[in-house]
C-alpha positions as CSV (number, residue, x, y, z in Angstrom):
1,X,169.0,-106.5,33.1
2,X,171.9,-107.7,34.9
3,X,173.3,-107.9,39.0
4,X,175.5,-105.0,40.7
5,X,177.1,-106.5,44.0
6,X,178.1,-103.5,46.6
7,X,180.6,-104.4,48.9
8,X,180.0,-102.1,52.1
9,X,182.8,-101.9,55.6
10,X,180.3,-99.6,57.9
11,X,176.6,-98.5,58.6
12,X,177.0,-95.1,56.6
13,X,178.4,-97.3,53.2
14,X,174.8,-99.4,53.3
15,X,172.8,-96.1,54.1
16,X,174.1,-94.6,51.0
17,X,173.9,-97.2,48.7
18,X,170.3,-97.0,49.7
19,X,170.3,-93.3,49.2
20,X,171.4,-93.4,46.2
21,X,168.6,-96.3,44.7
22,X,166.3,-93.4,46.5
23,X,167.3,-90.7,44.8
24,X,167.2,-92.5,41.7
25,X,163.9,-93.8,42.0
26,X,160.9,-94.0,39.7
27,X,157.4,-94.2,40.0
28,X,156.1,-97.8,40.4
29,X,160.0,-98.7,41.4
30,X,159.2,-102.5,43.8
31,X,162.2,-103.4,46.0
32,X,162.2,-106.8,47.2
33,X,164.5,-107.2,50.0
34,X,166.0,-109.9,51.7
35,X,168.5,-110.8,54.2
36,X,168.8,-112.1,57.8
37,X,168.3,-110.7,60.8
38,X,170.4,-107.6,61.4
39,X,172.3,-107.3,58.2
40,X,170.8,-103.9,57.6
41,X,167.5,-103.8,55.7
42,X,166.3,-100.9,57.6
43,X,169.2,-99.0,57.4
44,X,169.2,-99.4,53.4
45,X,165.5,-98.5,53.6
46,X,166.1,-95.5,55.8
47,X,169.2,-94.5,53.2
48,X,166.3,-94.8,50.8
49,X,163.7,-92.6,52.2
50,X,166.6,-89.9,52.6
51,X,167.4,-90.1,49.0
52,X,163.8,-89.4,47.9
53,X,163.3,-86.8,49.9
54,X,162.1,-87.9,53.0
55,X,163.2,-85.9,56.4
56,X,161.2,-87.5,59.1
57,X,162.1,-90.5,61.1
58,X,161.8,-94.6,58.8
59,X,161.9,-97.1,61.4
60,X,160.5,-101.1,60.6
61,X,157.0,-101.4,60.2
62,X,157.5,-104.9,62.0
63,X,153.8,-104.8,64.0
64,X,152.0,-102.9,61.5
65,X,153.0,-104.1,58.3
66,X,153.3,-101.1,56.5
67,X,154.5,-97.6,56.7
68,X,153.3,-95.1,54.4
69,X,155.0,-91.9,53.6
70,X,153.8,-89.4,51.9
71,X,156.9,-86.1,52.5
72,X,159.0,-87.2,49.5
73,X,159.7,-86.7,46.2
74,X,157.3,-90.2,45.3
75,X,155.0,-91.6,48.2
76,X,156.9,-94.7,50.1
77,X,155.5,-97.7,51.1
78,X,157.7,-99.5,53.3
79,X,156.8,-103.1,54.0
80,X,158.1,-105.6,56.8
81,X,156.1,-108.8,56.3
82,X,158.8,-110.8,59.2
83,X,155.8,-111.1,61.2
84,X,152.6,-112.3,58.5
85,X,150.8,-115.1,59.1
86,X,149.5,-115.6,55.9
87,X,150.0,-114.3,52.4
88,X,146.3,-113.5,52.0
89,X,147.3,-110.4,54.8
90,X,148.6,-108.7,52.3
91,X,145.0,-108.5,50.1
92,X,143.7,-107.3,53.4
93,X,146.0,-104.0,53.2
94,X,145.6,-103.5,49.9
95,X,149.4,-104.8,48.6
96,X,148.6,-104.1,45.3
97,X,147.1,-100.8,45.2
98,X,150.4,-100.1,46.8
99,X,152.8,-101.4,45.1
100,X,151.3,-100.5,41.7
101,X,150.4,-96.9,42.6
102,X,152.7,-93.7,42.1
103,X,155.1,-94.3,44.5
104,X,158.2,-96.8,45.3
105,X,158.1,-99.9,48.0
106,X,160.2,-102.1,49.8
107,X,159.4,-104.8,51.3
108,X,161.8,-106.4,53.7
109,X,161.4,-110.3,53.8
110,X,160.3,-110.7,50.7
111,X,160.7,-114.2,50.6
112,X,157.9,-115.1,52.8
113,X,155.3,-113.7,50.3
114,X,157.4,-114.4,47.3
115,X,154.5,-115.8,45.5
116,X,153.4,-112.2,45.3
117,X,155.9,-110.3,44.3
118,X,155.9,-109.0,41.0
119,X,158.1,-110.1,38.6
120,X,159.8,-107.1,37.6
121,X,160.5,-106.2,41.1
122,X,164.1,-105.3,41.9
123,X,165.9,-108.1,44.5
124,X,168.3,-106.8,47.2
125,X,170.2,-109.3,49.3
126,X,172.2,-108.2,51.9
127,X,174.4,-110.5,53.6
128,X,177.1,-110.7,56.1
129,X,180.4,-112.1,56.0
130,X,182.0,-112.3,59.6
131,X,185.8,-113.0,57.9
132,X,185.9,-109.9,56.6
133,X,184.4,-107.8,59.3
134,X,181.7,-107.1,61.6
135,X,180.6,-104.3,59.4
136,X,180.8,-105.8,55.9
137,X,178.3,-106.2,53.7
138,X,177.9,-107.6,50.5
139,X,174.6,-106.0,48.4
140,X,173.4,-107.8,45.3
141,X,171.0,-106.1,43.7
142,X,169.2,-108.4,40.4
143,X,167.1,-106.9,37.7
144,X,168.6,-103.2,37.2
């Protein structure tokens, strides 16, 4: 396993970086994302959905927790936990049978239910750098 950092200078680089880990993408396949507010997580995501398949608008699950869809190549769960109270949410909407069904998650802010997560899960961070441009990006991705 080691760490491929991404370096991306616009909105369309990030998208397909997330494309690509979509098209790529196995069955069981947990990404755990991270990164602050506006750095791009649901851009990667929605780079993501394209690349396995999926045609139909991706937008943040921010009040509901979870998306689920079902039009792709693998079902996607797409988690946004920003807003969870308490970790213990998560047993209430089933996390697990998600996350270790036949499809691929992400879950943006991961790190507020980090206890959680499952060790083998892939970790994206996304950060910005303002030297180096409004659009840049840098995209470490551990455990690939």
């Amino acid at each position: 396993m080691s760490d491929v950092i991404y370096e991306t200078h616009s909105p369309e680089e990030t998208f397909e970086i997330g494309k690509k880990m979509g098209e790529e993408a196995k069955p069981g396949l947990i990404i755990a994302m991270t990164g602050d507010l506006g750095v791009g997580k649901t851009l990667f995501t929605q780079g993501f959905a394209k690349g396995l398949g999926i045609e139909g608008p991706v937008n943040s699950p921010t009040f509901t927790i979870l998306q689920v869809y079902e039009d792709g190549r693998l079902p996607f769960y797409h988690f946004d936990v920003y807003r969870i109270g308490d970790v213990e949410e998560m047993d209430e909407i089933g996390f697990e049978d998600y996350v270790f069904g036949s499809g691929a998650s992400i879950i943006e802010w991961a790190e507020l239910i980090d206890e959680i997560i499952p060790e083998e899960a892939v970790r994206v961070l996304i950060e910005k750098d303002p030297e180096k441009g409004f659009d840049y990006r840098k995209i470490t991705i551990k455990n690939i």
